[in-house]
PDB file of N, CA, C and O in Angstrom:
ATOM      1  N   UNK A   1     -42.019  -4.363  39.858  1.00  0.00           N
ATOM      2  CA  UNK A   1     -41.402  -4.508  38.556  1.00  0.00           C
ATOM      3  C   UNK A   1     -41.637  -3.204  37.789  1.00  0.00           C
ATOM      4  O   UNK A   1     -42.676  -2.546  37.736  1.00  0.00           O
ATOM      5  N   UNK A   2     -40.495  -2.974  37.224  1.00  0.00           N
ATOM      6  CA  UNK A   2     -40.882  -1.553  36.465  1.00  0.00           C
ATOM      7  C   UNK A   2     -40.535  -1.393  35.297  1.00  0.00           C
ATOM      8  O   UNK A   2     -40.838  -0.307  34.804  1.00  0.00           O
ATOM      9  N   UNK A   3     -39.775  -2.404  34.414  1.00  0.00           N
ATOM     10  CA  UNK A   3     -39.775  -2.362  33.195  1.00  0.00           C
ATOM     11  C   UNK A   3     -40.966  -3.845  32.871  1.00  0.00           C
ATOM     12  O   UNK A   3     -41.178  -4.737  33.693  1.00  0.00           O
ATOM     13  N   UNK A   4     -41.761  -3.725  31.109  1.00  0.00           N
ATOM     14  CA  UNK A   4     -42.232  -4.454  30.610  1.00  0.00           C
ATOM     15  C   UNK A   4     -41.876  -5.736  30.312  1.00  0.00           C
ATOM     16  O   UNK A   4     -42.477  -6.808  30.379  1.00  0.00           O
ATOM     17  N   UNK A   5     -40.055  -5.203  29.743  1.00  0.00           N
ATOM     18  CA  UNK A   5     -39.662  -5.944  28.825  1.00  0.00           C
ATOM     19  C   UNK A   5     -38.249  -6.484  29.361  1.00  0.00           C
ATOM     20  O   UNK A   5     -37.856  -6.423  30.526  1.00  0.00           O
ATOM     21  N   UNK A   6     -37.616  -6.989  28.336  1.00  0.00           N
ATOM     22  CA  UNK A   6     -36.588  -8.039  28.729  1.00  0.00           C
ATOM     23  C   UNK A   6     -35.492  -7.652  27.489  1.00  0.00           C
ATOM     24  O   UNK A   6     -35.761  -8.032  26.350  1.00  0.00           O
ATOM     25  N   UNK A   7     -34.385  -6.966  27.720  1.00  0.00           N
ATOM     26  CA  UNK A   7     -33.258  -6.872  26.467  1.00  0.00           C
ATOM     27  C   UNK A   7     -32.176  -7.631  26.318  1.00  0.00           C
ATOM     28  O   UNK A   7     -31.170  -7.232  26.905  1.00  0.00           O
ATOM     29  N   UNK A   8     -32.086  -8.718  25.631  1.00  0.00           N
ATOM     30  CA  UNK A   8     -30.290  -8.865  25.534  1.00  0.00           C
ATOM     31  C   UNK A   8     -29.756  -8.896  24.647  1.00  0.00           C
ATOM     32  O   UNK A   8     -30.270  -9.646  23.817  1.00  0.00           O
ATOM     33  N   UNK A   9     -28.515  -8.216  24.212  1.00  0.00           N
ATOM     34  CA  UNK A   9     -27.448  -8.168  23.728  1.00  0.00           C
ATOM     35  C   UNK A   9     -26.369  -8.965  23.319  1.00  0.00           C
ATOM     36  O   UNK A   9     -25.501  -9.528  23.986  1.00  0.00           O
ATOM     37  N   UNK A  10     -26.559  -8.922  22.175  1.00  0.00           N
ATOM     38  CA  UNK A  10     -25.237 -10.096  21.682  1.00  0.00           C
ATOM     39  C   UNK A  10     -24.499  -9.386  20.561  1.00  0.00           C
ATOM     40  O   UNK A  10     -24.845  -8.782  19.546  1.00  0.00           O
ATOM     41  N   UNK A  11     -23.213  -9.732  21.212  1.00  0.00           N
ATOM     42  CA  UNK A  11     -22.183  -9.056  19.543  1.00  0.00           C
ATOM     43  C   UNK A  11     -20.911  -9.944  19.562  1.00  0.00           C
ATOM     44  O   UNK A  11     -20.248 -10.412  20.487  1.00  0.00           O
ATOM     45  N   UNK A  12     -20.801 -10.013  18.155  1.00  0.00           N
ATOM     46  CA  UNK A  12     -20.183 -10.832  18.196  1.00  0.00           C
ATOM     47  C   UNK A  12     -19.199 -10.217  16.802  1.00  0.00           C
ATOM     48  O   UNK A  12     -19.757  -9.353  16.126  1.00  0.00           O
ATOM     49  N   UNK A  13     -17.828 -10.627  16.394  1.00  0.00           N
ATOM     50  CA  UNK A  13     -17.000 -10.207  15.434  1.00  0.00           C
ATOM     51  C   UNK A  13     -16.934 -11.059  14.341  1.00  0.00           C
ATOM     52  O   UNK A  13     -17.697 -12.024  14.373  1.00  0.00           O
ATOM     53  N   UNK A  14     -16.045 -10.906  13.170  1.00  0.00           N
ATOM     54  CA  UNK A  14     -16.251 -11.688  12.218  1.00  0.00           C
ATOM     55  C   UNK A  14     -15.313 -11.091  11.377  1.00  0.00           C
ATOM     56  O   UNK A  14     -15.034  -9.893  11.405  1.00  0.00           O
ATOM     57  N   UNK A  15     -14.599 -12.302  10.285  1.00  0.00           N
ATOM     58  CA  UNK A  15     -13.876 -11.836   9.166  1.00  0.00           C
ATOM     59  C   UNK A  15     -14.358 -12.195   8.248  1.00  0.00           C
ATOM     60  O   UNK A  15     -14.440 -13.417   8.124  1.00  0.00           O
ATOM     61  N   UNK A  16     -14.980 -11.206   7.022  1.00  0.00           N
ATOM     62  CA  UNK A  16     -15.994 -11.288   6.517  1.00  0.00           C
ATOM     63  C   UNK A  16     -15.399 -11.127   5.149  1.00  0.00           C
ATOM     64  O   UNK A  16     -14.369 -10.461   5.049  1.00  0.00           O
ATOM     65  N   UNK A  17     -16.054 -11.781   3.864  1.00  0.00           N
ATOM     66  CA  UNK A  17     -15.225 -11.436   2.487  1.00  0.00           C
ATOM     67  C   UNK A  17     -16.517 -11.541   1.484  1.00  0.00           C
ATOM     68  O   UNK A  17     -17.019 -12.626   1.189  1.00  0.00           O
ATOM     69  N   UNK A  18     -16.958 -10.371   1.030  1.00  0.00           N
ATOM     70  CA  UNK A  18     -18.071 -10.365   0.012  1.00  0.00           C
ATOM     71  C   UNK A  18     -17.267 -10.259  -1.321  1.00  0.00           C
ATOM     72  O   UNK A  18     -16.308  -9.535  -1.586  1.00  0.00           O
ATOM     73  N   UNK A  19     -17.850 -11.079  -2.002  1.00  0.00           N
ATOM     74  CA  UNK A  19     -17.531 -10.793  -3.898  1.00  0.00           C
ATOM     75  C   UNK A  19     -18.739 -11.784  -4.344  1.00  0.00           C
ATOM     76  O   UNK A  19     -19.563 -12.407  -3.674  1.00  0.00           O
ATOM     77  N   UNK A  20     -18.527 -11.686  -5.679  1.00  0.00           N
ATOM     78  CA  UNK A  20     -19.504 -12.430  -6.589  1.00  0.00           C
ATOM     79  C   UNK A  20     -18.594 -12.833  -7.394  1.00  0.00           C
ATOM     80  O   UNK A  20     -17.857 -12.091  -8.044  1.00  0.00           O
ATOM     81  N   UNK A  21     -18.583 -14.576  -7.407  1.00  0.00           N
ATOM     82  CA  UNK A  21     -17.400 -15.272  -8.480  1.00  0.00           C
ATOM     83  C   UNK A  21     -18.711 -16.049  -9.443  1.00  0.00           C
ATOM     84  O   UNK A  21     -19.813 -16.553  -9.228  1.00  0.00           O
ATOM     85  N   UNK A  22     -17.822 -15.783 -10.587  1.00  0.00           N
ATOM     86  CA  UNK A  22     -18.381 -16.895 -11.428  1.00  0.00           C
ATOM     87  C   UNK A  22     -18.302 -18.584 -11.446  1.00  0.00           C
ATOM     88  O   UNK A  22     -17.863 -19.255 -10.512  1.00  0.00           O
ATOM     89  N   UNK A  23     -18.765 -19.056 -12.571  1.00  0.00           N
ATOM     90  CA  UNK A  23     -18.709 -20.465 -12.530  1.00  0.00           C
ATOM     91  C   UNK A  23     -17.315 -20.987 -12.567  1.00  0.00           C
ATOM     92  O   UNK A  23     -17.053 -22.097 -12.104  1.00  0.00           O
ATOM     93  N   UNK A  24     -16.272 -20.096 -13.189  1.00  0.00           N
ATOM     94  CA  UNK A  24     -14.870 -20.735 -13.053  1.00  0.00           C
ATOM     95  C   UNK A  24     -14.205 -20.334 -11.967  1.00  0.00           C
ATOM     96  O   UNK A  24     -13.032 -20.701 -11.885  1.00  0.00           O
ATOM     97  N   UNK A  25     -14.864 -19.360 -10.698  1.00  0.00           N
ATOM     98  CA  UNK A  25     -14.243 -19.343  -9.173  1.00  0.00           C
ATOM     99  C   UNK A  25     -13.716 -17.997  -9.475  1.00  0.00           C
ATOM    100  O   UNK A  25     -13.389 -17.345  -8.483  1.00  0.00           O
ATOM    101  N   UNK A  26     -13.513 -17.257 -11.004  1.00  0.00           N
ATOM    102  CA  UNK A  26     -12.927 -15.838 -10.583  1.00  0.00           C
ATOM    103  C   UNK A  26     -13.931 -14.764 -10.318  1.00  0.00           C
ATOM    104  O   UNK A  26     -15.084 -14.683 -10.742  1.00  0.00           O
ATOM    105  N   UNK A  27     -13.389 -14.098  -9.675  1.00  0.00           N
ATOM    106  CA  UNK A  27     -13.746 -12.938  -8.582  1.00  0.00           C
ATOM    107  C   UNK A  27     -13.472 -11.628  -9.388  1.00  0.00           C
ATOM    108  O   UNK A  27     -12.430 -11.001  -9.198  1.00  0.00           O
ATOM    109  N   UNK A  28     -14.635 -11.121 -10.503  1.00  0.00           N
ATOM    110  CA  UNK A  28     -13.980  -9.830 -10.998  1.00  0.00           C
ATOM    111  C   UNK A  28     -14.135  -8.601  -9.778  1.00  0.00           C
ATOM    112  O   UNK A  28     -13.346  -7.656  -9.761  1.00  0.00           O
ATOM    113  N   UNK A  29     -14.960  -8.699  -9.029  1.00  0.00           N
ATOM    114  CA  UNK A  29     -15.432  -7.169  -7.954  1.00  0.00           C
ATOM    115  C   UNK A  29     -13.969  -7.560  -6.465  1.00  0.00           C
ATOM    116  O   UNK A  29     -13.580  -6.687  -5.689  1.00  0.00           O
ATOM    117  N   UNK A  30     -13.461  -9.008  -6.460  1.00  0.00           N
ATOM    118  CA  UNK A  30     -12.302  -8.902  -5.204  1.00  0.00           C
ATOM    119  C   UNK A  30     -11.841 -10.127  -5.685  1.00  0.00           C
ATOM    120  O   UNK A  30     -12.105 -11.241  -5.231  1.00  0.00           O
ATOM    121  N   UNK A  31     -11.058  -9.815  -6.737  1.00  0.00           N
ATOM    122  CA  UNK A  31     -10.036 -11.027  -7.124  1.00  0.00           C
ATOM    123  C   UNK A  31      -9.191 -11.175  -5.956  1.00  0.00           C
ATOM    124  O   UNK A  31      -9.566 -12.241  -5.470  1.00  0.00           O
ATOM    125  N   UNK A  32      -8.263 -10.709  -5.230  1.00  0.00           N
ATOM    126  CA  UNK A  32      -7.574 -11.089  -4.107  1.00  0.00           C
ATOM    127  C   UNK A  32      -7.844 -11.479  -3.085  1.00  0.00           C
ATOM    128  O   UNK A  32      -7.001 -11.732  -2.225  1.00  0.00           O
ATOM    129  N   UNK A  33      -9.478 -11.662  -2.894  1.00  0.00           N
ATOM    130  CA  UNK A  33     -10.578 -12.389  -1.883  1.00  0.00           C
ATOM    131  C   UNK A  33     -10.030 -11.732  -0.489  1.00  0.00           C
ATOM    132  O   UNK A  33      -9.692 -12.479   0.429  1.00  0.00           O
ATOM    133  N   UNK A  34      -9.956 -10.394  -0.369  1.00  0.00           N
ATOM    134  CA  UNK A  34     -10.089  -9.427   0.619  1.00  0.00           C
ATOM    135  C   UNK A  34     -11.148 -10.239   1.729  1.00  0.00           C
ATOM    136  O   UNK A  34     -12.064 -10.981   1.376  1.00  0.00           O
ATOM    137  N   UNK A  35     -10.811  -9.928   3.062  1.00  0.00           N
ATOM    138  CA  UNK A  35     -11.978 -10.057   3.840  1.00  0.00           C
ATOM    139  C   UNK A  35     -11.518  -8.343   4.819  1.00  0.00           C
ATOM    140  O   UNK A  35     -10.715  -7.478   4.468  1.00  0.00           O
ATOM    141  N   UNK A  36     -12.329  -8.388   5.976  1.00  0.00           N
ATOM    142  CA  UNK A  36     -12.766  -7.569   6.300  1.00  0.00           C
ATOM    143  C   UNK A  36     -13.491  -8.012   7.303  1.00  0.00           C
ATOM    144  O   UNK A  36     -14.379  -8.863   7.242  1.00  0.00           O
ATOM    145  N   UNK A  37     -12.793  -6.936   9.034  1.00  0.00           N
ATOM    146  CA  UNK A  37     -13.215  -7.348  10.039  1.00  0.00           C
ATOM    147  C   UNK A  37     -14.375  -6.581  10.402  1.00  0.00           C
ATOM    148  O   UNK A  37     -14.395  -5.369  10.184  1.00  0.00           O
ATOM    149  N   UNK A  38     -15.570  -7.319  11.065  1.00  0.00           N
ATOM    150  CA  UNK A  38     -16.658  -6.633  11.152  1.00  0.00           C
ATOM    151  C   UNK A  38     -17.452  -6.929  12.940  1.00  0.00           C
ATOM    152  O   UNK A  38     -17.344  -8.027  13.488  1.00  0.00           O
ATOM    153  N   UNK A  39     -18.034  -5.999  13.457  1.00  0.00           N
ATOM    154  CA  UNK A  39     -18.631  -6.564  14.446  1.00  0.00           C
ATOM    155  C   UNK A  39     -20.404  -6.620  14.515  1.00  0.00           C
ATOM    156  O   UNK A  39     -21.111  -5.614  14.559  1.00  0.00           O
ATOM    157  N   UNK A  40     -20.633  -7.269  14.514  1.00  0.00           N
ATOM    158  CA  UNK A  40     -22.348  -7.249  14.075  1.00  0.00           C
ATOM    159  C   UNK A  40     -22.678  -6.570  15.671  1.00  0.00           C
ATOM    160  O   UNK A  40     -21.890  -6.661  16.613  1.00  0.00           O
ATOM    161  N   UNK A  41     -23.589  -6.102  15.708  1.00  0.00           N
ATOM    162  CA  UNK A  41     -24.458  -6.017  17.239  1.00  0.00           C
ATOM    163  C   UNK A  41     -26.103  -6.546  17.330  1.00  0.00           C
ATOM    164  O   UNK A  41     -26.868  -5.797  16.721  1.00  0.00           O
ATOM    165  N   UNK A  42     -26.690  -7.614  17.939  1.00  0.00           N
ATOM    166  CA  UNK A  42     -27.996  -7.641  17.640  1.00  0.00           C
ATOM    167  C   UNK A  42     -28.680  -7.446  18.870  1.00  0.00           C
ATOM    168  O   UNK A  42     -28.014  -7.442  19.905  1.00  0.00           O
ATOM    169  N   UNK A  43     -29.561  -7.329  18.899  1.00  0.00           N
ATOM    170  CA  UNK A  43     -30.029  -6.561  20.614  1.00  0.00           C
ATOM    171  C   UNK A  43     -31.659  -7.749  20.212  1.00  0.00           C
ATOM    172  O   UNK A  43     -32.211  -7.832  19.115  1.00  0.00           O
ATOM    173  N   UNK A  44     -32.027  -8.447  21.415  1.00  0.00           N
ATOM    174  CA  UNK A  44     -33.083  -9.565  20.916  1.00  0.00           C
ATOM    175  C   UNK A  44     -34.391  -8.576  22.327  1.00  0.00           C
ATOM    176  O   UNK A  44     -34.040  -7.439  22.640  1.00  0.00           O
ATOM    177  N   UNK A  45     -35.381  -8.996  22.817  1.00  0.00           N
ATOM    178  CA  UNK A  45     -36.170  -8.023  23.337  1.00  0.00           C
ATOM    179  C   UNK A  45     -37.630  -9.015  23.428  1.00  0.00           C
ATOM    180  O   UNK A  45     -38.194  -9.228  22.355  1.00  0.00           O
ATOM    181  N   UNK A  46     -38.276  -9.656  24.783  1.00  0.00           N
ATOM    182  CA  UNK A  46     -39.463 -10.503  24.827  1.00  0.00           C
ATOM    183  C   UNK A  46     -39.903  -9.791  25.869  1.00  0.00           C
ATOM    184  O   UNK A  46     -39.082  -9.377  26.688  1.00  0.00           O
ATOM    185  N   UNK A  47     -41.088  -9.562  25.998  1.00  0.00           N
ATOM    186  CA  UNK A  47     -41.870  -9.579  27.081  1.00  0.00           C
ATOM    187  C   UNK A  47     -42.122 -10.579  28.450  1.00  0.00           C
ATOM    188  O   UNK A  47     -42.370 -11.782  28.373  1.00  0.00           O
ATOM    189  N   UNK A  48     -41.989  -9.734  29.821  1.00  0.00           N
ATOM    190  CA  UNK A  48     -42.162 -10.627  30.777  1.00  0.00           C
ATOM    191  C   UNK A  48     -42.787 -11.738  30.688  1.00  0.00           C
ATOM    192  O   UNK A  48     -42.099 -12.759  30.697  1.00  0.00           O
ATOM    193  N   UNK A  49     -43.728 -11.813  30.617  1.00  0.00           N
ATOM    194  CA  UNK A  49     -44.921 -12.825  30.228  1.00  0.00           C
ATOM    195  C   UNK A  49     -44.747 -13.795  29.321  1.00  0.00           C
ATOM    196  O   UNK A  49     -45.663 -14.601  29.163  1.00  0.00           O
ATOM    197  N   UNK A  50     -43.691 -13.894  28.644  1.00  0.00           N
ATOM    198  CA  UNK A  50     -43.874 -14.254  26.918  1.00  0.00           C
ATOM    199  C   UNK A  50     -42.386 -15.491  27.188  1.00  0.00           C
ATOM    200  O   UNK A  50     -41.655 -15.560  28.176  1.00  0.00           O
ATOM    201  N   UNK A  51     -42.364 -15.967  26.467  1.00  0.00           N
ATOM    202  CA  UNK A  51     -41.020 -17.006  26.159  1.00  0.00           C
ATOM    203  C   UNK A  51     -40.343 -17.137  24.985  1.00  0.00           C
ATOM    204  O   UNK A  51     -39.304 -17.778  24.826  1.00  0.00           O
ATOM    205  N   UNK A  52     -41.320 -16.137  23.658  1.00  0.00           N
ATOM    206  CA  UNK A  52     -40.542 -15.822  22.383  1.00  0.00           C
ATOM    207  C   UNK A  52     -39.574 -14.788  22.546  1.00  0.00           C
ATOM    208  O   UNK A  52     -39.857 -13.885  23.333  1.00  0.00           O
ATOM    209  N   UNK A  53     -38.782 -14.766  22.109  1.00  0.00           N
ATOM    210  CA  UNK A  53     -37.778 -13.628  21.516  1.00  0.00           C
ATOM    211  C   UNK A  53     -37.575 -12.990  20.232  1.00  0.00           C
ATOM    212  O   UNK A  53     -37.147 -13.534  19.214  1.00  0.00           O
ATOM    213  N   UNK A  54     -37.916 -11.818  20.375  1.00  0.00           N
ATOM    214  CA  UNK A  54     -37.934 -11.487  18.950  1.00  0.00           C
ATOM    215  C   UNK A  54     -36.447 -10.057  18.878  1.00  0.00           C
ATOM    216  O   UNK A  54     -36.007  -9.232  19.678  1.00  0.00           O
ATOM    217  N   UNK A  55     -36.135 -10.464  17.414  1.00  0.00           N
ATOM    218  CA  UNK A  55     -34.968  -9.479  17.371  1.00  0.00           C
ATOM    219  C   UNK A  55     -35.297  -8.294  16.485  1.00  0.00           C
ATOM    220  O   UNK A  55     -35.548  -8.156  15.288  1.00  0.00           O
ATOM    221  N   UNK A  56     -35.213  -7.597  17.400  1.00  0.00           N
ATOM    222  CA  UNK A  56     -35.793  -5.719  17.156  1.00  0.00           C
ATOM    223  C   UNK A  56     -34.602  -4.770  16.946  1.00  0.00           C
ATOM    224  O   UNK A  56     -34.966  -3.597  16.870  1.00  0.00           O
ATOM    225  N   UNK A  57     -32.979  -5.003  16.807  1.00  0.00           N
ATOM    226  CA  UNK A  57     -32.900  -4.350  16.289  1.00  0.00           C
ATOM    227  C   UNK A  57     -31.344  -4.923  16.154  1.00  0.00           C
ATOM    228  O   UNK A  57     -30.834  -5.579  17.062  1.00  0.00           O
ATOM    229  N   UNK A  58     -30.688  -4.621  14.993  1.00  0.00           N
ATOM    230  CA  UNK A  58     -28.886  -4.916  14.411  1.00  0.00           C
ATOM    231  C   UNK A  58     -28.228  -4.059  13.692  1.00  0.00           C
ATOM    232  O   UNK A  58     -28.611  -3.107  13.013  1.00  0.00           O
ATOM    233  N   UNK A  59     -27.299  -4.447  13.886  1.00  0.00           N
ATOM    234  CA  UNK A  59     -26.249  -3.038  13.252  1.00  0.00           C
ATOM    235  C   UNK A  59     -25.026  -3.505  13.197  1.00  0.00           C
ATOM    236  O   UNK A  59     -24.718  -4.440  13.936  1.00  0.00           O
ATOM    237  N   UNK A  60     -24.271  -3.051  12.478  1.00  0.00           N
ATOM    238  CA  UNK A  60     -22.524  -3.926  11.944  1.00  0.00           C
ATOM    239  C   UNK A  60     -22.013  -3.233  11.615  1.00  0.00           C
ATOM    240  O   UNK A  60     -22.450  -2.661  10.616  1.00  0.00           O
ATOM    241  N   UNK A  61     -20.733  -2.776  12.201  1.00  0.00           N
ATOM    242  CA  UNK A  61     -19.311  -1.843  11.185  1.00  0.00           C
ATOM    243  C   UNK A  61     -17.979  -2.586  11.525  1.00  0.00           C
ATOM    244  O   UNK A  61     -17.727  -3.340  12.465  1.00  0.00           O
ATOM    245  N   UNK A  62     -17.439  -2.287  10.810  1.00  0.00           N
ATOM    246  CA  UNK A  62     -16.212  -2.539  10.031  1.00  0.00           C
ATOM    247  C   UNK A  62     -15.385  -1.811  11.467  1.00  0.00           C
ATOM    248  O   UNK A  62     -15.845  -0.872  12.116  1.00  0.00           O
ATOM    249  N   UNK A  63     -14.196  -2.451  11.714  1.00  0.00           N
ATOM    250  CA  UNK A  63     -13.096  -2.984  12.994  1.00  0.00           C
ATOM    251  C   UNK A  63     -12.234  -1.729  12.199  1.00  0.00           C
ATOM    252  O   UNK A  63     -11.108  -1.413  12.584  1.00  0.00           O
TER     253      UNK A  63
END
């Protein structure tokens, strides 16, 4: 065996729509409730030995 560790990879896409509405539902920062395609990447990483997974590292841009 010659690596420690254990990597996998997951990515996955998404149509994504950030704003901040008030209590009456309007949207002053994306009144037209824009979304926006995005692909996250998360890469997860456990040790041979081990059965936790821990996620060490993510990253996301815009399609």
């Amino acid at each position: 065996m010659l690596a420690e560790k254990v990597r996998m990879f997951v990515t996955f896409e998404v149509s994504q729509m950030s704003a901040m509405i008030d209590v009456d539902g309007v949207s002053p920062d994306n009144p037209k409730r824009l979304y926006r395609e995005v692909i996250h990447k998360w890469i997860f990483e456990r040790e041979f030995d081990k059965n936790s997974w821990i996620l060490s590292k993510l990253s996301s841009a815009e399609v």
